[in-house]
N, C-alpha and C positions, 0 to 999 in steps of 0.2 A: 124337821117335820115331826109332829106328834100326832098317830092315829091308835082309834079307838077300835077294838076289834069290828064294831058295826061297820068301822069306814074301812077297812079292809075287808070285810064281806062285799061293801059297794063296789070297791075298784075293782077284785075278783070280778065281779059282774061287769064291769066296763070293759078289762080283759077280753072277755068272753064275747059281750058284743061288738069287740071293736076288732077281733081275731078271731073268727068262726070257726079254723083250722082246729083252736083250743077248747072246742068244746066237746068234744068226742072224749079228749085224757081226762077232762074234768066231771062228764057222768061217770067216770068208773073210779073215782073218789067215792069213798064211803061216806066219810066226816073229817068235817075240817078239826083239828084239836089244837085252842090258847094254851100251849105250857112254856114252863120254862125249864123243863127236860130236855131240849134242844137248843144249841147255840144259837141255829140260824133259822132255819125253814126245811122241812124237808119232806117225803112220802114214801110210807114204810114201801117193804118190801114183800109184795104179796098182790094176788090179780087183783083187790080189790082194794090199795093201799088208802088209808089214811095221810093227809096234808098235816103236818107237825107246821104252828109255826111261835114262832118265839118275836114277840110284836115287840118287846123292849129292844130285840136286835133290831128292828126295823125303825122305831121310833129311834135307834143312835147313829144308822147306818144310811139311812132313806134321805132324802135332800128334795125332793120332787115325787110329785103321783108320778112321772114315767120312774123310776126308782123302785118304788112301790110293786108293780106294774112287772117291771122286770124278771125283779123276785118271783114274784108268781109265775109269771112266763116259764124261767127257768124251773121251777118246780112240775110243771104240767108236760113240760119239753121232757123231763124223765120219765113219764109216763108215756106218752107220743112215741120213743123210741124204743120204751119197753124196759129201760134200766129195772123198774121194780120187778123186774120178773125174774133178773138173773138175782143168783143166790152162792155169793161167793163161798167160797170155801175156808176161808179163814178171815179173822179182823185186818191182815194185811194185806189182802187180795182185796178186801174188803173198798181197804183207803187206796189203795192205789187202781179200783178200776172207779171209785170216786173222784181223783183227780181225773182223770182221763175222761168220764163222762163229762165233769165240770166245763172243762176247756174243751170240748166241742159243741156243750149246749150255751158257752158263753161268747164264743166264735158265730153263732148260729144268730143270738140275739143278735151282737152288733152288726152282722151283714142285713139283717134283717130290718130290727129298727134304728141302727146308728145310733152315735155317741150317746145320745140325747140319754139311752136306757141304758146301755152297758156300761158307762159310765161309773155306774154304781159299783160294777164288780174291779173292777181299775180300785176304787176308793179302798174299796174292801184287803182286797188284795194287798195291797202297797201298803196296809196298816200290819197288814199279816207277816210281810216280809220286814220291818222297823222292831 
């Protein structure tokens, strides 16, 4: 699948209206930022974080809009629980309460919307461990 940052602005908005729960994490976004500073997608760390997303991961990793969809889910879900607000104490604490958040906000998609989304991070994953 190949999208154009316009069409990840749209799905972000289908997100939104189609999971009303995400729209609360998503007014306290400041601005969404196209780079490719970031491997995947993420939102800094601060009450008022910026959405990093890196659209060539998505255009190699995405298979389907719920793919798409997911991603964004999972970034708004760290918001929703507050991850951007804690502030680790070093780059190791760092990665390791990012794996930790990962796998509860990716536990969280699949109970939530099933294979159809989390799917994606299975993909991801299992390229990661090859």
């Amino acid at each position: 699948m190949q999208i154009t940052e316009d069409e990840f602005r749209e799905i972000l908005s289908e997100v939104l209206s189609d999971d009303f729960y995400n729209y609360d994490s998503f007014l306290k976004i400041v601005d969404i930022e196209f780079t490719d500073k970031v491997p995947t997608l993420s939102v800094s760390i601060e009450e008022r974080p910026t959405m990093k997303v890196n659209i060539d991961f998505i255009n190699r990793h995405c298979k389907t809009g719920e793919h798409v969809k997911a991603l964004i889910f999972h970034e708004l879900l760290h918001i929703t629980l507050g991850h951007n607000l804690i502030i680790p104490e070093d780059d190791r604490k760092a990665l390791i309460n990012n794996i930790a958040f990962d796998c509860v906000i990716n536990m969280i998609i699949h109970k939530i919307k099933g294979n159809k989304y989390s799917s994606v991070m299975t993909n991801i994953y299992s390229r990661i461990r090859s």
